[in-house]
DOLUM-16241 format. One record per residue (C-alpha): residue in three letters; chain; x, y, z. Coordinates in steps of 0.2 Angstrom, whole numbers. Last residue first. Example, Ala and Ser with C-alpha at 12.3 -4.5 7.8 and 13.67 -1.06 7.14 Angstrom:
<atoms>
(atom "SER","A",(68,-5,36))
(atom "ALA","A",(62,-22,39))
</atoms>
This chain:
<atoms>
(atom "UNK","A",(641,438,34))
(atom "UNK","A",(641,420,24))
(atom "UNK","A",(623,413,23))
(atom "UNK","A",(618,399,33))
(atom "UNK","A",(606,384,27))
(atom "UNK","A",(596,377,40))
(atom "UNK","A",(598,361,51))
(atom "UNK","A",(595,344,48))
(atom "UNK","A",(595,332,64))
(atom "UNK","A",(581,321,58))
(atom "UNK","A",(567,330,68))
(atom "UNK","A",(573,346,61))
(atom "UNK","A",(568,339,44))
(atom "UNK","A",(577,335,26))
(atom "UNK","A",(565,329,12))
(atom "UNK","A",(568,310,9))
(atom "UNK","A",(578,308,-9))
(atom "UNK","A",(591,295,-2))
(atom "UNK","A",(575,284,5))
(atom "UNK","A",(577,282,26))
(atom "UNK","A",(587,269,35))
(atom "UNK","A",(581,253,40))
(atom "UNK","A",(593,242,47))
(atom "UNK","A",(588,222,48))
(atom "UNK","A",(602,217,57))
(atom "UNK","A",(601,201,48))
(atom "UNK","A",(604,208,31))
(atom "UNK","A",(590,213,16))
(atom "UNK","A",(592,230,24))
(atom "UNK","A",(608,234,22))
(atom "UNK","A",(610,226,3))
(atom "UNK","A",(595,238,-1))
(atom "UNK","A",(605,253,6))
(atom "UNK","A",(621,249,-4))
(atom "UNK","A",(609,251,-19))
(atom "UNK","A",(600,266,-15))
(atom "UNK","A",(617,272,-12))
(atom "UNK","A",(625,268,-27))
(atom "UNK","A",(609,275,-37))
(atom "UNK","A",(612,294,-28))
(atom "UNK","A",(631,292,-29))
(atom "UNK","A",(628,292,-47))
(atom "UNK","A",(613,306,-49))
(atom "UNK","A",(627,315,-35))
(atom "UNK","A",(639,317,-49))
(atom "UNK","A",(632,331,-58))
(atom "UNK","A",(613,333,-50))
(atom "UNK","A",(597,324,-43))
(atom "UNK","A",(603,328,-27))
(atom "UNK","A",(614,315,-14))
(atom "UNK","A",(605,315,4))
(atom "UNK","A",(619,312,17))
(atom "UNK","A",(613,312,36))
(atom "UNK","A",(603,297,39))
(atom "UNK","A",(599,288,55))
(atom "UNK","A",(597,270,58))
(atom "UNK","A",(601,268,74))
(atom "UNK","A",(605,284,83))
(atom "UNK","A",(599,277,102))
(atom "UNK","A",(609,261,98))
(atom "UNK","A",(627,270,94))
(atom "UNK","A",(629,271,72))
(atom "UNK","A",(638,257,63))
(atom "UNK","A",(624,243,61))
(atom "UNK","A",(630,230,49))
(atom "UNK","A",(627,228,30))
(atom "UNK","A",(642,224,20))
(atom "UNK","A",(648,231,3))
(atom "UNK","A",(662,226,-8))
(atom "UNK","A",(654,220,-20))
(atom "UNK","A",(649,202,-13))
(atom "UNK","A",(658,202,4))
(atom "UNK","A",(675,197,11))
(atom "UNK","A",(680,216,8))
(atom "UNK","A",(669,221,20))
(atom "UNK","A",(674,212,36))
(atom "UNK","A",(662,210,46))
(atom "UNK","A",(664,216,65))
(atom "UNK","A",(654,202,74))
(atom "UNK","A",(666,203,91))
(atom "UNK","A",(678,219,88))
(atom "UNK","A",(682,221,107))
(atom "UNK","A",(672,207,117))
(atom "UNK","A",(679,209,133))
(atom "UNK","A",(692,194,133))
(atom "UNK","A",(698,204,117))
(atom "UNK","A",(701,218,125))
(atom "UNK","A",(710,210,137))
(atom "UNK","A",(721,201,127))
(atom "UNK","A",(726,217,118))
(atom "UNK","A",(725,226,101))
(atom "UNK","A",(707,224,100))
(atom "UNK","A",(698,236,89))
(atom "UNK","A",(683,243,93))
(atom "UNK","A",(666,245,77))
(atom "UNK","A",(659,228,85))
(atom "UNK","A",(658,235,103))
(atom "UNK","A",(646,249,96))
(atom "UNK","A",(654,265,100))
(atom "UNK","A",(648,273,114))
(atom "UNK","A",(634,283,118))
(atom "UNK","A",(635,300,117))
(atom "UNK","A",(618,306,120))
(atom "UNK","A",(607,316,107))
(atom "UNK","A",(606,333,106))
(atom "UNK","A",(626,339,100))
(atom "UNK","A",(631,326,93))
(atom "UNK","A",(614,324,83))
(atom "UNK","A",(617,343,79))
(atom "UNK","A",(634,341,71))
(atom "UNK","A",(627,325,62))
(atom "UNK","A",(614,335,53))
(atom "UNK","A",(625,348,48))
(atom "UNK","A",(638,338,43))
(atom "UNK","A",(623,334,31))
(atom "UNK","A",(616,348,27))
(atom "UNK","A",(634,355,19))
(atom "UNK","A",(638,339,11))
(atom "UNK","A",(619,341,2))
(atom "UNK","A",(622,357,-3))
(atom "UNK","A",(622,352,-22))
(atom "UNK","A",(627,363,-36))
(atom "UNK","A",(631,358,-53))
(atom "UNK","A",(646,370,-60))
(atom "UNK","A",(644,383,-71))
(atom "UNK","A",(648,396,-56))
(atom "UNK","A",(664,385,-45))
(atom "UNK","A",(670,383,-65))
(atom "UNK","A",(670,404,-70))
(atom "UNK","A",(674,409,-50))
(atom "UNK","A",(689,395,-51))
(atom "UNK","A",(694,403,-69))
(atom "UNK","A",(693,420,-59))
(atom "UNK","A",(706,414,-47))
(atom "UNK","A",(719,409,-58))
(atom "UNK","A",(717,423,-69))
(atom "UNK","A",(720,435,-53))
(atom "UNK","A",(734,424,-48))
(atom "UNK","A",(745,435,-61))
(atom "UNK","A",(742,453,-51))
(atom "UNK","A",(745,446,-38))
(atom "UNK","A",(757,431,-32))
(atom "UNK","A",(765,419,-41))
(atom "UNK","A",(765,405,-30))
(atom "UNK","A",(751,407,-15))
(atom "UNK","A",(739,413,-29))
(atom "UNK","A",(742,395,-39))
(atom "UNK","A",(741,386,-22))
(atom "UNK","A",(725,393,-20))
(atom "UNK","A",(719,391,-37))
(atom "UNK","A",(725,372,-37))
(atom "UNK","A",(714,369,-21))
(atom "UNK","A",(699,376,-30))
(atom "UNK","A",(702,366,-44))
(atom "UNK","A",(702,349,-32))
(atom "UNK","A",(686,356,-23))
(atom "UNK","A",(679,357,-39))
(atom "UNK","A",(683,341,-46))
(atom "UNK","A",(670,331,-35))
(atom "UNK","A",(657,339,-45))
(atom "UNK","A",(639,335,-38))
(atom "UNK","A",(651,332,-22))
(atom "UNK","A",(651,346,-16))
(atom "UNK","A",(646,361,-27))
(atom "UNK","A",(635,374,-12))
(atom "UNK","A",(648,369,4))
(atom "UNK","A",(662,359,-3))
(atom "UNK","A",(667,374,-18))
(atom "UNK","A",(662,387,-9))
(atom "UNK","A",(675,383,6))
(atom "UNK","A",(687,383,-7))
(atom "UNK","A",(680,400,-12))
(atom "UNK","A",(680,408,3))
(atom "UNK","A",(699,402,6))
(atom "UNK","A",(704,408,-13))
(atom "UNK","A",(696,427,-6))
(atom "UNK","A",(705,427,7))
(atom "UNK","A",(723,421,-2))
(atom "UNK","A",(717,437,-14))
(atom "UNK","A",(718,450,0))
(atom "UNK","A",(706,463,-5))
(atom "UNK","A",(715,477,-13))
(atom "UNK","A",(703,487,-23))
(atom "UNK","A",(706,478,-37))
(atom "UNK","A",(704,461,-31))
(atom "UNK","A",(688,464,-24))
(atom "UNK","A",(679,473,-39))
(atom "UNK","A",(687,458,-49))
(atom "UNK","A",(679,446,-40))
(atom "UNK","A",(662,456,-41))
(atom "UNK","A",(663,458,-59))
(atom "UNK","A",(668,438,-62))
(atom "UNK","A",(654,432,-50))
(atom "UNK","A",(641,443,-60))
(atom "UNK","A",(648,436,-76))
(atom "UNK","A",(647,417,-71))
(atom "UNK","A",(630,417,-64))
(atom "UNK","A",(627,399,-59))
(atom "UNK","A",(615,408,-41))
(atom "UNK","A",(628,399,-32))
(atom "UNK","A",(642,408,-41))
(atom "UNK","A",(633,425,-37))
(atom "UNK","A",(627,423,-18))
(atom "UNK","A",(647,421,-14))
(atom "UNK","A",(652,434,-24))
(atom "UNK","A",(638,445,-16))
(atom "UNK","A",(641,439,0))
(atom "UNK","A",(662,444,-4))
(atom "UNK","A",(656,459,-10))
(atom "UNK","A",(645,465,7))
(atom "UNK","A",(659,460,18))
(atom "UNK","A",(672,471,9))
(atom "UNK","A",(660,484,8))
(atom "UNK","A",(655,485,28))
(atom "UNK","A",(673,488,32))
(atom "UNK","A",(691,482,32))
(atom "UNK","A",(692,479,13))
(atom "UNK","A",(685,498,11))
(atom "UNK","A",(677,502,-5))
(atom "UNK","A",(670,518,-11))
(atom "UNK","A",(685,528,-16))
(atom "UNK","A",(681,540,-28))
(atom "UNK","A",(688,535,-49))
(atom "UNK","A",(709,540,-49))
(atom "UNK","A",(717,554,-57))
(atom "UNK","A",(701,566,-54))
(atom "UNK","A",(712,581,-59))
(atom "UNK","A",(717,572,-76))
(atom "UNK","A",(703,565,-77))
(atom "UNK","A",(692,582,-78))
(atom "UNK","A",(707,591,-88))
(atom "UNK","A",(702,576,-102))
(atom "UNK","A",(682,579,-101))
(atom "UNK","A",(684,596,-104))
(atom "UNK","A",(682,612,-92))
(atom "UNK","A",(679,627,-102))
(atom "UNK","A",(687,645,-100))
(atom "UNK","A",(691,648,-117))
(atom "UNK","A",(708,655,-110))
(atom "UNK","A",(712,639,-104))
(atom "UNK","A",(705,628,-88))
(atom "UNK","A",(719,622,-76))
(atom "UNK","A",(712,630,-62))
(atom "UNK","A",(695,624,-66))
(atom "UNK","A",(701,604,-65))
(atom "UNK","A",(708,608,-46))
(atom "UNK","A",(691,615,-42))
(atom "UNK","A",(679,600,-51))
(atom "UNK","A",(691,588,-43))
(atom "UNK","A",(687,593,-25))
(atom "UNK","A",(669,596,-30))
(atom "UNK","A",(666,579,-36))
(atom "UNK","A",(678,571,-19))
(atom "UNK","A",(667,580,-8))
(atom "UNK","A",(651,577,-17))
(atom "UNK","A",(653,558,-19))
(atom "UNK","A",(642,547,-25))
(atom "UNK","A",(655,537,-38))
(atom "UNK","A",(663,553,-40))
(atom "UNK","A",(672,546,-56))
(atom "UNK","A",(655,546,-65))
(atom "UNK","A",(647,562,-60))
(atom "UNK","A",(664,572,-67))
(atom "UNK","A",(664,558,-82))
(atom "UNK","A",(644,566,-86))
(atom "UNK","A",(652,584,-83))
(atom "UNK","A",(664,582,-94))
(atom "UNK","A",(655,576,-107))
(atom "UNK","A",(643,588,-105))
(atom "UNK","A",(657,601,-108))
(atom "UNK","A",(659,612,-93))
(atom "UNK","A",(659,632,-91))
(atom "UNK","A",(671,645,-81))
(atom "UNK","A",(666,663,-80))
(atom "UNK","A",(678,665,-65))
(atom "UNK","A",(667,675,-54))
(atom "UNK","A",(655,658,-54))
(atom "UNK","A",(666,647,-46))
(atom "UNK","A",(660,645,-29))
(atom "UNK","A",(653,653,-12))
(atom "UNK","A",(647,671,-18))
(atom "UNK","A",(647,670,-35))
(atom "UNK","A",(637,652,-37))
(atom "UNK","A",(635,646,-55))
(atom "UNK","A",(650,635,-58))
(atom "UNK","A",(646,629,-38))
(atom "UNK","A",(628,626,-43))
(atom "UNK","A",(632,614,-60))
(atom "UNK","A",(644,603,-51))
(atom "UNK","A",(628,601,-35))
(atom "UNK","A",(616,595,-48))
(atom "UNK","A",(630,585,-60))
(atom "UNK","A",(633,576,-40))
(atom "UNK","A",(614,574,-39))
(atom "UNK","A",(612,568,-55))
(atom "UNK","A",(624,555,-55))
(atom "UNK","A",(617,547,-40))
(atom "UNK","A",(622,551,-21))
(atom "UNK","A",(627,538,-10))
(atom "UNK","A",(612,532,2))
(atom "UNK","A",(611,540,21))
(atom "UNK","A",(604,527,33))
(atom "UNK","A",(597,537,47))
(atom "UNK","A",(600,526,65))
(atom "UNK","A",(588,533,79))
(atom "UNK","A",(598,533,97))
(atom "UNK","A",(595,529,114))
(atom "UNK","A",(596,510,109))
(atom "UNK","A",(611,511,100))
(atom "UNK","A",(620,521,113))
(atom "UNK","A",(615,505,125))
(atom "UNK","A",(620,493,111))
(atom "UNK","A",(635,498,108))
(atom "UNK","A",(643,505,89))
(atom "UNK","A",(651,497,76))
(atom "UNK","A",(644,485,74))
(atom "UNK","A",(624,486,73))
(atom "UNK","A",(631,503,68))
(atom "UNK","A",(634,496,50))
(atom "UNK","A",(650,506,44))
(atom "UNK","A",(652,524,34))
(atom "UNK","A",(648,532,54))
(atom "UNK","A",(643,549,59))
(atom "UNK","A",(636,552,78))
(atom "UNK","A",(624,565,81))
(atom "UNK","A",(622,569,101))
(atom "UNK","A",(613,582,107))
(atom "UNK","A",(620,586,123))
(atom "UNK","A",(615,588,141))
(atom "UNK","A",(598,577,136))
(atom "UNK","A",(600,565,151))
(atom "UNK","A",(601,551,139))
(atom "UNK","A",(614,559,129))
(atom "UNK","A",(627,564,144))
(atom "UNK","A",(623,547,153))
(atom "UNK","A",(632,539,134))
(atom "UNK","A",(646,550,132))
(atom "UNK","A",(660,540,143))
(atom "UNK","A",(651,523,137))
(atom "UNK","A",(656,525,119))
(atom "UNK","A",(674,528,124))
(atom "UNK","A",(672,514,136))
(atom "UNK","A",(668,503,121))
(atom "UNK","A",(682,509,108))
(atom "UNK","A",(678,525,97))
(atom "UNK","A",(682,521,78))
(atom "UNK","A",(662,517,75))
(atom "UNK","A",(662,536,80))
(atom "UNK","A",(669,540,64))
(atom "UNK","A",(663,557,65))
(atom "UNK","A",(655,564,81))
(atom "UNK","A",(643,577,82))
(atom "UNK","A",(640,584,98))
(atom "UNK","A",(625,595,96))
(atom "UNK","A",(622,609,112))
(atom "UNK","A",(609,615,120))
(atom "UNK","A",(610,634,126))
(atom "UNK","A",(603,639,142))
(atom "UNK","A",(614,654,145))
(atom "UNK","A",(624,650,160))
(atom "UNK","A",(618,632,162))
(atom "UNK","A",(618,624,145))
(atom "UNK","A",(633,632,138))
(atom "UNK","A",(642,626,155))
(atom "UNK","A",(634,607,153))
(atom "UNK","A",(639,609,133))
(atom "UNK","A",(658,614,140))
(atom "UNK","A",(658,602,150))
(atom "UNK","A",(654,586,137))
(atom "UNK","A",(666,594,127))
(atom "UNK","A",(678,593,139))
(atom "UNK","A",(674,575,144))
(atom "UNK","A",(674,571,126))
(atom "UNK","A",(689,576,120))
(atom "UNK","A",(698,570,135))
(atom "UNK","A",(689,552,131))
(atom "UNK","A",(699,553,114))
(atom "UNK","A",(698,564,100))
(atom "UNK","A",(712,558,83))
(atom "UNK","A",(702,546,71))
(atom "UNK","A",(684,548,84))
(atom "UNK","A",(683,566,79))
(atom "UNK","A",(674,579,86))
(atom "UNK","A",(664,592,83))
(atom "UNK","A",(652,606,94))
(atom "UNK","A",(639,614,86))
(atom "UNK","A",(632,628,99))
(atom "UNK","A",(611,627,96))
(atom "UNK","A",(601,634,86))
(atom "UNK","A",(589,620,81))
(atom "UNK","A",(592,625,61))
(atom "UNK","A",(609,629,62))
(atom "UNK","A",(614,611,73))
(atom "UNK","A",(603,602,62))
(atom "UNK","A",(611,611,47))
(atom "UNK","A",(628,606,55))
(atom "UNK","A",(625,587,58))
(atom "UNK","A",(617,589,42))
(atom "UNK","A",(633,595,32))
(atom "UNK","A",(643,581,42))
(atom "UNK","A",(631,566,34))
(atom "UNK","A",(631,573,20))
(atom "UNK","A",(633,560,7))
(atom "UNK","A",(653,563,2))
(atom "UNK","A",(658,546,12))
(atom "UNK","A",(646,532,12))
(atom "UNK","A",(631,532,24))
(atom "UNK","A",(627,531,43))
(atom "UNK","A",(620,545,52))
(atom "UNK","A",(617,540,70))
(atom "UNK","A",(601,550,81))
(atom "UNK","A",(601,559,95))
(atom "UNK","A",(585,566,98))
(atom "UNK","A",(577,581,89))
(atom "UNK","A",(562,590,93))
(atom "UNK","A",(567,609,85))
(atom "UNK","A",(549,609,76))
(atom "UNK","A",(561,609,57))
(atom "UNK","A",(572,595,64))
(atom "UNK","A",(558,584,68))
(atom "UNK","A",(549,588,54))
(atom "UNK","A",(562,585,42))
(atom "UNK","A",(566,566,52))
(atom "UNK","A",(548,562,50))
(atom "UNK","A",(547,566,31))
(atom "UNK","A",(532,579,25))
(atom "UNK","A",(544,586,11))
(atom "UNK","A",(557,574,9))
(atom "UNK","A",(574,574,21))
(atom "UNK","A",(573,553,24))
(atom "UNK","A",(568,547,6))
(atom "UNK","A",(575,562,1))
(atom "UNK","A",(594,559,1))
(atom "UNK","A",(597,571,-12))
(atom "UNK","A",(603,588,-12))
(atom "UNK","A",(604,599,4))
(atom "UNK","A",(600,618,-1))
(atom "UNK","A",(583,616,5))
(atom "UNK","A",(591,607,23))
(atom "UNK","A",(599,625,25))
(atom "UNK","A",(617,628,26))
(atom "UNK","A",(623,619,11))
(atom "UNK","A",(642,615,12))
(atom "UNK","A",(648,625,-5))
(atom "UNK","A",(665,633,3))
(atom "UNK","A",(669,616,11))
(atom "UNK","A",(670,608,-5))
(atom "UNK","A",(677,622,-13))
(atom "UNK","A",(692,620,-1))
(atom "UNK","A",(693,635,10))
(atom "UNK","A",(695,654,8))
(atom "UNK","A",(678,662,11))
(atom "UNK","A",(670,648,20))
(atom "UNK","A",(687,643,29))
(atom "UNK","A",(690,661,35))
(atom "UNK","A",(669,661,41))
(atom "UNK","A",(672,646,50))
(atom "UNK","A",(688,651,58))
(atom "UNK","A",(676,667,63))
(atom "UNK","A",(664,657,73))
(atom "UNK","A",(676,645,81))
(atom "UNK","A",(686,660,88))
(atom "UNK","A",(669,668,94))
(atom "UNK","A",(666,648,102))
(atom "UNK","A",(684,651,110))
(atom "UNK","A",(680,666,116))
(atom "UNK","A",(662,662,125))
</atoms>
């Protein structure tokens, strides 16, 4: 009971005292601004909370969206003991105390008790497992808080035993909303000190936040202690306090996989301003530039191929370009691979087709190789039949022989489709021709048209899309 008396005043010092941020928490899901798609009048999440009939559930969301002011409103409006840890510096000694002191609470004066736990996508698997009888036999309530996808991040059995509520980043009215309270608010904000903000201000305030209440109210305090005698806070104290635009971007996380599909999507889509907005977005925030070069080689044989044999060759250029004179001066060599890899032809059809031939390696038998395709270094091999009708291509009109080169129970297969686009049109027409001359042989081989739709029952298999 003494420590949670002690918790109860440091609470009250840090309301009275703390960071502006803290100071402004709302303490009632009316005073919560924004995220009312899940908090709405009438929503099933409100009406949980409001009937006291909440589960565990798993906030996930960008930072500054609230997902810590719930936990704590839930905790408020359920009364029950709110109990907080963090996965960055709490480990499974934490937990196994704050899992007893909730299993006291509960049994001495029938108190329920919400764990919230931020950054619990940072907590290993046995962490996650230490906690998880504890929430499926209802001795705590626990909310976890996570800025990463929870499919994961987090284990499936705590999954499954919990709701995930997707939290979206506020928008620039929400943050000008929550700016404009704190000015105004006596009791918990700025409002004794008579301060005002230009529009402009406030609109670059919004701006920088990028969604972010904490960081918004962060820089909105440090701004109003350098305010003049006229009181008003302008656009120019606004950045000098913000210094930097709020960090949204994590190249460990959920954003740096997001960008490099969106790049990806971009280029293949043939929209080079998109692709150049998203590459830069990378790159600025730190992505590793050699991983973005390796993505974009692969790009350029997977969704280009061989509708612009040149692609591949560029991309390899831009790699060895960023591998020679580094950052921030590879950057041009990689956004002129994003400009060519976008207004380039595109052609899966390399892609499908080692597809294909994966799959047929993988279902079909591995018979082995036709005894015409062997060489025959020795006399024995020979003896045996080693190379025996192998026809030799260059002794052949053009070049171009027609001989069955594929295992009997594959005969005739075909893997390489060529589109109607860049470079393929001519590899199309080359291989309709070789084709002819294959057929018009003795061994008869019948192989299907170039511009035959792809099936499963030819070994094809559908397109992936990069995580």
């Amino acid at each position: 009971m003494t420590i949670d008396i002690f918790e109860a005043n440091r609470q009250r010092q840090l309301s009275a005292h703390g960071p502006l941020a803290t100071r402004m928490r709302p303490r009632s899901l009316d005073e919560l601004v924004g995220q009312e798609h899940v908090l709405g009048p009438g929503s099933l999440l409100r009406k949980a909370i409001e009937s006291d009939r909440l589960a565990s559930i798993i906030l996930w969301g960008p930072p500054g969206s609230g997902k810590t002011t719930l936990a704590r409103i839930i905790a408020t409006t359920t009364n029950a003991a709110f109990t907080s840890v963090s996965a960055v510096t709490s480990g499974v000694a934490e937990l196994r105390k704050a899992i007893a002191d909730a299993r006291d609470r509960l049994g001495m004066r029938g108190e329920r008790t919400v764990l919230f736990i931020d950054e619990i996508h940072r907590f290993n698997k046995a962490q996650q497992d230490s906690i998880l009888p504890y929430v499926e036999d209802g001795t705590v309530v626990m909310i976890g808080a996570t800025t990463e996808n929870p499919s994961f991040e987090v284990n499936a059995p705590l999954l499954s035993r919990s709701r995930v509520i997707t939290l979206h980043a506020l928008d620039d009215a929400h943050i000008s909303q929550i700016a404009t309270r704190a000015l105004a608010d006596h009791e918990r904000g700025l409002g004794a000190e008579n301060l005002s903000l230009a529009d402009d201000a406030l609109a670059l305030l919004a701006n920088m936040a990028n969604g972010d209440a904490r960081f918004a109210l962060n820089t909105l305090e440090v701004a109003a202690a350098g305010a003049g005698e006229d009181r008003l806070i302008t656009a120019k104290l606004i950045e000098e306090a913000a210094q930097r635009r709020a960090a949204t971007y994590d190249k460990d996380g959920d954003d740096h996989f997001d960008a490099i599909s969106a790049l990806h999507k971009t280029i293949r889509g043939s929209d080079a301003d998109a692709a150049l907005y998203w590459l830069a977005r990378m790159l600025e925030r730190g992505d590793d530039p050699l991983y973005v070069a390796r993505r974009l080689v692969r790009f350029a044989s997977e969704d280009v191929g061989l509708a612009d044999p040149q692609a591949l060759e560029l991309a390899m250029a831009a790699q060895q370009a960023v591998h020679f004179i580094g950052m921030p001066e590879g950057a041009l060599a990689l956004a002129e691979l994003t400009i060519y890899l976008s207004l380039a032809p595109k052609s899966n059809a390399v892609y499908v087709a080692y597809g294909a031939a994966v799959e047929d390696v993988a279902r079909t038998r591995n018979d082995p190789v036709p005894l015409h395709l062997r060489n025959a270094p020795t006399r024995m091999m020979k003896e045996m039949g080693f190379g025996d009708g192998y026809k030799y291509a260059h002794d052949f009109e053009g070049g171009i022989v027609g001989q069955e080169n594929l295992p009997p129970n594959i005969a005739g297969r075909t893997y390489y489709r060529p589109v109607d686009r860049g470079f393929e049109r001519d590899l199309k027409r080359r291989m309709q021709r070789i084709r002819e001359i294959y057929a018009a042989t003795d061994d008869g081989i019948a192989r299907m048209p170039a511009d035959a739709n792809p099936s499963a029952a030819d070994g094809s298999n559908p397109k992936g899309e990069p995580r």
